[in-house]
Backbone bond lengths (Angstrom), bond angles and torsions (degrees), N, CA, C in turn:
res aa  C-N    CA-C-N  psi(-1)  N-CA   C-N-CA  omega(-1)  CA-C   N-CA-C  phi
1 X - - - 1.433 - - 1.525 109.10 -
2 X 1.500 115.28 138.12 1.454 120.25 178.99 1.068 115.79 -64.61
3 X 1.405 151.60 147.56 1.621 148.73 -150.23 1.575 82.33 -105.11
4 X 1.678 100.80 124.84 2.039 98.23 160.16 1.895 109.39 -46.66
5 X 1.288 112.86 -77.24 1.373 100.39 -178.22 1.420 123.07 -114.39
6 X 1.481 133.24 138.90 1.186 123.22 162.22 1.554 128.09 -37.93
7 X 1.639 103.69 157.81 1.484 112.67 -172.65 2.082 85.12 -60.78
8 X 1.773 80.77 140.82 1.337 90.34 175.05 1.876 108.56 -122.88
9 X 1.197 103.98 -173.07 1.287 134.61 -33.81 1.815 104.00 -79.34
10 X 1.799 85.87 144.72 1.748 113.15 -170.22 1.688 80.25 -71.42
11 X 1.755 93.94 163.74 1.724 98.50 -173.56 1.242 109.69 -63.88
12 X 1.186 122.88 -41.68 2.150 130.14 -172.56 1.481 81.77 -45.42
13 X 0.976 144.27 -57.00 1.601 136.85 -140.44 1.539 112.46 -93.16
14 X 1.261 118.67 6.97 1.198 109.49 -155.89 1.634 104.70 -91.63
15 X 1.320 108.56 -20.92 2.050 112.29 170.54 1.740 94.50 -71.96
16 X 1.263 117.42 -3.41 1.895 102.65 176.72 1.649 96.17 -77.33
17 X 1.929 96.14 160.77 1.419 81.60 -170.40 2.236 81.96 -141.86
18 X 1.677 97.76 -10.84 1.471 92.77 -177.64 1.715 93.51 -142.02
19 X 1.122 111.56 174.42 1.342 114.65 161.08 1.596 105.20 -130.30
20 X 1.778 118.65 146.28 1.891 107.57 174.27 1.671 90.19 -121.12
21 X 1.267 76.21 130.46 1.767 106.04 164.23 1.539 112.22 -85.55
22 X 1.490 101.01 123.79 2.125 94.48 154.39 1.374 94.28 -91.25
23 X 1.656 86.50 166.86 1.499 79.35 -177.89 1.641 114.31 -121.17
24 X 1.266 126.66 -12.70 1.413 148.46 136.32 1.403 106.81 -12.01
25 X 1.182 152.39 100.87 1.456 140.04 165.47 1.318 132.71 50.19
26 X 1.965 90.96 29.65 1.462 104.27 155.50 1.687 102.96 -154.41
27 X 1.494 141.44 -0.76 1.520 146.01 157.85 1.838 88.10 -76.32
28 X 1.548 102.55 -72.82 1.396 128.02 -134.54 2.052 83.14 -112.43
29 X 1.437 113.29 163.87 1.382 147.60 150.59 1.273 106.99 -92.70
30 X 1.366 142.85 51.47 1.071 154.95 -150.83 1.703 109.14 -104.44
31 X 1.306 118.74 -12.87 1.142 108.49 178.18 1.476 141.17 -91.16
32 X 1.431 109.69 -14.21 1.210 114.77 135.12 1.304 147.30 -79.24
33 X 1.131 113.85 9.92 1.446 147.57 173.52 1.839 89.20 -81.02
34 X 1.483 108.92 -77.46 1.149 98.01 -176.82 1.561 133.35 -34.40
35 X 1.157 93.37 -36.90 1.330 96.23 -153.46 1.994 96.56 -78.02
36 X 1.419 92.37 -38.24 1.459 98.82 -178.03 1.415 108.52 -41.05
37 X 1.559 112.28 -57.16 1.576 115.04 177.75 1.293 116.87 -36.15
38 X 1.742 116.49 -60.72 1.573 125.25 -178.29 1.458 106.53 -20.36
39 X 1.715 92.20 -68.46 1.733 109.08 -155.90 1.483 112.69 -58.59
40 X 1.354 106.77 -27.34 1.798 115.21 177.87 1.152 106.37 -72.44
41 X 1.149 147.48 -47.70 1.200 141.66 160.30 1.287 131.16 -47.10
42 X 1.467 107.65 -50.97 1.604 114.17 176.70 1.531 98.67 -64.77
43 X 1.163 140.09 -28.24 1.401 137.22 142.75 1.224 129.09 -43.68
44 X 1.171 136.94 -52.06 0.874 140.03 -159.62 1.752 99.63 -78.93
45 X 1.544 116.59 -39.53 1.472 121.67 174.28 1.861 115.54 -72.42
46 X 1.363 104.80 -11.95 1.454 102.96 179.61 1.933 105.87 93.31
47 X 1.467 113.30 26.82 1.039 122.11 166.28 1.782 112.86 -114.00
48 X 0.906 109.13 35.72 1.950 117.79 175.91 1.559 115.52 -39.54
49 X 1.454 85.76 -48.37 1.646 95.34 -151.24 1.479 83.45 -131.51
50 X 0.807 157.17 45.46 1.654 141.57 133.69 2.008 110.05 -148.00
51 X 0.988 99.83 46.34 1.678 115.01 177.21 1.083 123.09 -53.87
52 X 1.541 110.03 -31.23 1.438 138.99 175.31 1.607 110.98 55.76
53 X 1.652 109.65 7.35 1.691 121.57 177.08 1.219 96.59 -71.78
54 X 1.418 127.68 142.15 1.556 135.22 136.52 1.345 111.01 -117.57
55 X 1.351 98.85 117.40 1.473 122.84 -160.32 1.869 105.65 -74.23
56 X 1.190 110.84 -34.85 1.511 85.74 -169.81 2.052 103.99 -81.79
57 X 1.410 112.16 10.15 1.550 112.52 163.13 1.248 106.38 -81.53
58 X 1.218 125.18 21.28 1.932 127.28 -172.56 1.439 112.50 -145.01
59 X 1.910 108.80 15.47 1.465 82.82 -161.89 1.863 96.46 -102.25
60 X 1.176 107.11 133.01 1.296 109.36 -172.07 1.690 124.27 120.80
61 X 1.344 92.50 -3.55 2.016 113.53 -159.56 1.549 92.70 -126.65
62 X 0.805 104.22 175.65 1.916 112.69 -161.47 1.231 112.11 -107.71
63 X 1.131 128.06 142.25 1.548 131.43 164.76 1.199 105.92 -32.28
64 X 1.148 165.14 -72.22 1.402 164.74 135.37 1.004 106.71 20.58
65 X 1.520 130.93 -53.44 1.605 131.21 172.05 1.558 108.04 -68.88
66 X 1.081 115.43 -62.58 1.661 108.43 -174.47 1.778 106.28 -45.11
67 X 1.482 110.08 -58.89 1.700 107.73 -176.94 1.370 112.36 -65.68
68 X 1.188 135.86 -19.06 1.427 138.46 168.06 1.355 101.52 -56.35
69 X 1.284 126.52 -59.52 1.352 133.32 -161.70 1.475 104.14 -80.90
70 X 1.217 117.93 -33.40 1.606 109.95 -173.22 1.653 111.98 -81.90
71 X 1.587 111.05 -27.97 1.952 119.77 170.87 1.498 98.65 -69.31
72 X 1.683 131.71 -15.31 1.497 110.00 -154.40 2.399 83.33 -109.21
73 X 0.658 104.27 -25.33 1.950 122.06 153.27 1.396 99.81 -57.94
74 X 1.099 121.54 -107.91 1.466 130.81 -154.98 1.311 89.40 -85.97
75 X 1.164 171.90 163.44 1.556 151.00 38.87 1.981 121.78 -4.91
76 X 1.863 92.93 75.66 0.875 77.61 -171.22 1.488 112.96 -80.43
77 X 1.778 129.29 -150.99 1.197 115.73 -179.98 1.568 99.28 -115.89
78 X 1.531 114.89 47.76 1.745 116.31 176.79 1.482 83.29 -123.58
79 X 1.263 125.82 134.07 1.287 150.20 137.55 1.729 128.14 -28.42
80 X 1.115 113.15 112.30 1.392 109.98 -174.53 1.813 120.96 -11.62
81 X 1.709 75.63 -59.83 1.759 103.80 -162.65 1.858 96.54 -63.86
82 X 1.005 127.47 -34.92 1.521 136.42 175.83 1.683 109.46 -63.62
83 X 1.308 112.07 -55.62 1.496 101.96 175.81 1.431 110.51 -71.35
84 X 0.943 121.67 -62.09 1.712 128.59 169.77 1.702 96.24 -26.30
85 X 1.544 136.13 -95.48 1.299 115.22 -177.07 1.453 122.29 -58.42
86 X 1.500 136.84 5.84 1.344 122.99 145.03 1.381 115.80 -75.97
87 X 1.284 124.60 -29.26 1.807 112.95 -166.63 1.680 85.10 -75.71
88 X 1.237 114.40 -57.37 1.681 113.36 -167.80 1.326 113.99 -47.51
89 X 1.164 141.09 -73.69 1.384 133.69 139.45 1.338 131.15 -0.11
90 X 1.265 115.82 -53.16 2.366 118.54 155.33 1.470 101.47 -58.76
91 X 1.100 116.55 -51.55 1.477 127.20 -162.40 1.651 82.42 -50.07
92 X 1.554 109.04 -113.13 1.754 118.26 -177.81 1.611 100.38 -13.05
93 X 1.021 126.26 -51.07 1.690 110.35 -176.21 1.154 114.60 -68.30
94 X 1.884 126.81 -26.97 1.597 88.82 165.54 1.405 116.93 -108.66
95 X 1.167 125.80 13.15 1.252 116.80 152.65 1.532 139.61 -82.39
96 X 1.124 107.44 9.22 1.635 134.13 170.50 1.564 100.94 -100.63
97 X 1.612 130.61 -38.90 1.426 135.97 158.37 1.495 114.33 -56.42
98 X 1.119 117.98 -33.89 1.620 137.48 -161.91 1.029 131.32 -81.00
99 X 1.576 91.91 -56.70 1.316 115.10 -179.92 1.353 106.63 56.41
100 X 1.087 128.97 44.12 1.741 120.66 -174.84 1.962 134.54 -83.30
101 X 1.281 79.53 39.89 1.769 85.34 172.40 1.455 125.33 -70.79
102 X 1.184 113.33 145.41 1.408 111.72 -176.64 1.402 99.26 -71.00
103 X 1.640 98.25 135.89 1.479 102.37 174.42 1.615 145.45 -22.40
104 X 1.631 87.90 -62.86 1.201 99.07 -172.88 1.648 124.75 -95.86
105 X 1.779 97.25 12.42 1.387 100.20 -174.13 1.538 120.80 -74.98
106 X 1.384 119.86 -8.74 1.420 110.65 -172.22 1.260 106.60 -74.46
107 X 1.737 117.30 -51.69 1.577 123.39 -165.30 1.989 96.25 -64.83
108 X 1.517 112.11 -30.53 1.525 99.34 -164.90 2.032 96.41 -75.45
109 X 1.208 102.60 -41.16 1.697 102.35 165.36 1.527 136.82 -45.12
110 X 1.436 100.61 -37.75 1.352 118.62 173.04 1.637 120.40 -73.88
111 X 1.115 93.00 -39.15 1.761 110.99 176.10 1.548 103.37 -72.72
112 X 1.393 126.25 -53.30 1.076 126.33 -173.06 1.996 114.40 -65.70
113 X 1.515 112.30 -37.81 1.549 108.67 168.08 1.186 131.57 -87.40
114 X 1.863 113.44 18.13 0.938 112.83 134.63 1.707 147.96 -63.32
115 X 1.252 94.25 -11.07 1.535 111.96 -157.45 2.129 106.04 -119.35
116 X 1.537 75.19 -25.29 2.141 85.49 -158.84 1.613 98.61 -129.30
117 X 1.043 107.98 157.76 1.477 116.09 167.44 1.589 97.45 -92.82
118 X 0.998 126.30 138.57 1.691 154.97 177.85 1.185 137.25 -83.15
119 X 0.873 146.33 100.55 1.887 139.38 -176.71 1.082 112.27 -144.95
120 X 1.670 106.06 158.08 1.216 107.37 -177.83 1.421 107.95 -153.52
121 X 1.748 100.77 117.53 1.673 119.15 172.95 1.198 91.75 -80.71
122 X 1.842 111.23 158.02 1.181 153.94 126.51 1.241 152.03 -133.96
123 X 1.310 124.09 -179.23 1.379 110.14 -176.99 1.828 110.69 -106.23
124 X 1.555 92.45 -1.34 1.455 108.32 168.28 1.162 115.28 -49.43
125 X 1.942 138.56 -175.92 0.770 160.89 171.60 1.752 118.60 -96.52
126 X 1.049 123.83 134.62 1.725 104.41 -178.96 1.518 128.61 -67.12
127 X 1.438 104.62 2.85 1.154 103.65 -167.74 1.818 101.77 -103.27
128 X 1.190 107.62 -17.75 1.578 126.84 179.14 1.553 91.26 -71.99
129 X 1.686 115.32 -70.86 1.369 117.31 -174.33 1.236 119.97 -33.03
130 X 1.649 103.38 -50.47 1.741 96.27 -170.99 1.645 114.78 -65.82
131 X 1.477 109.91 -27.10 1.644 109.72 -163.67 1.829 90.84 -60.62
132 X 1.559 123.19 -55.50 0.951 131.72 -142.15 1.969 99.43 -68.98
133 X 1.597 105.55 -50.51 1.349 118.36 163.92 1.832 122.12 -47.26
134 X 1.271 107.46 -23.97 1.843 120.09 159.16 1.430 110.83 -52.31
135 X 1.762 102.52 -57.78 1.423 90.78 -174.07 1.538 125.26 -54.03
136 X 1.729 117.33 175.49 1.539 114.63 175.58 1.790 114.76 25.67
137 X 1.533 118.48 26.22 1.365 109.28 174.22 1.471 106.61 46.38
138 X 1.197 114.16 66.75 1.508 118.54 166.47 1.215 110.69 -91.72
139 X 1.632 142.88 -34.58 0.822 138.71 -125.17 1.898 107.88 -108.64
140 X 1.365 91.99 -0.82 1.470 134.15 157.38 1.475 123.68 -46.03
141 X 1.796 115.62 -50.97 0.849 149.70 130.20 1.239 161.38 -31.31
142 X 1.485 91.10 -22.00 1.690 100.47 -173.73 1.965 99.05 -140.19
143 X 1.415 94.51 92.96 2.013 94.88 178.21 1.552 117.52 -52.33
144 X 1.549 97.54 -29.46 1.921 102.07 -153.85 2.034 78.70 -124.48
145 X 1.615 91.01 127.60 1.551 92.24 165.48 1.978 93.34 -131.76
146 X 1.449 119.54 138.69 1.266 119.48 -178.04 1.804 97.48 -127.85
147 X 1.707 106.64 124.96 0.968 79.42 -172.33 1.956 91.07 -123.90
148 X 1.442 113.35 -178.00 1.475 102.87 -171.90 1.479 111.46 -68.24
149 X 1.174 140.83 -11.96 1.517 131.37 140.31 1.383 131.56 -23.84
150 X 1.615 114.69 -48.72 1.355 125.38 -164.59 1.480 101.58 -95.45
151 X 1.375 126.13 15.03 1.512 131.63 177.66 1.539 117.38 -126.81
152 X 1.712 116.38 120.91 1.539 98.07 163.44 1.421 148.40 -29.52
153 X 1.200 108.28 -24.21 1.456 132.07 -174.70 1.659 111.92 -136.36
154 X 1.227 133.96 147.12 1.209 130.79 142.02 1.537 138.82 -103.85
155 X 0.727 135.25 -154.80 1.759 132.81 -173.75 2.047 80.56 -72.37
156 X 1.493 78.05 150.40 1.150 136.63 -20.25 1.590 139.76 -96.74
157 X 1.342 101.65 57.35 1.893 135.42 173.62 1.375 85.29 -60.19
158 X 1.075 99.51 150.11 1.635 113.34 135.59 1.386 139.04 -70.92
């Protein structure tokens, strides 16, 4: 079997002192996950089939953008803050069903906090982060988690 990462740290790397993880479609396969959530909901409200979302104009932008755009479309009669903790809520449920980590990220994670201190920004929610950080005991791994809550701004700020 091919080794996830070489013996570290190679000389170029040796002024590194951390590495930052996103964790969106590089912890987790999370993006069809997302989307799965959307559609259950927009189901669940009686928006199935006329959602009027096209998801890959959102990929990278926050739940906040998709429900902004879909209340200023439909006005439905659920409250921002209501759909927002229903999609989040599908979300954590199927990724606790899912389990959708990229394969090979634990052994390349494990190898890597031997060497580096670890973190991981997102534009996620902390409550998403932690489910996903449960799996394979990642969370073991990572001292500093920043998530777009704990920032004035989110993506796409710096």
């Amino acid at each position: 079997m091919t080794s996830v990462a070489p013996d570290l740290p190679h000389p170029s790397l040796r002024h590194i002192e951390g590495v930052i993880f996103d964790m969106d479609g590089v912890i987790v396969d999370s993006e069809p996950r997302h989307q799965q959530a959307f559609m259950d909901i927009f189901h669940e409200i009686g928006y199935a089939d006329n959602h009027g979302i096209q998801f890959e104009d959102y990929l990278g932008k926050s739940d906040r953008a998709v429900w902004d755009d879909f209340i200023s479309i439909h006005q439905p009669s659920h409250s921002i803050e209501d759909l927002t903790s229903r999609k989040q809520n599908r979300l954590i449920d199927l990724i606790r069903k899912e389990k959708p980590i990229f394969e090979t990220l634990p052994a390349l994670v494990e190898k890597l906090a031997q060497k580096f201190t670890l973190s991981v920004a997102s534009g996620s929610l902390h409550p998403v982060i932690d489910v996903v950080l449960e799996l394979e005991n990642l969370r073991t791994f990572f001292p500093n988690v920043v998530s777009s809550q704990d920032v004035p701004k989110g993506k796409p700020a710096p």
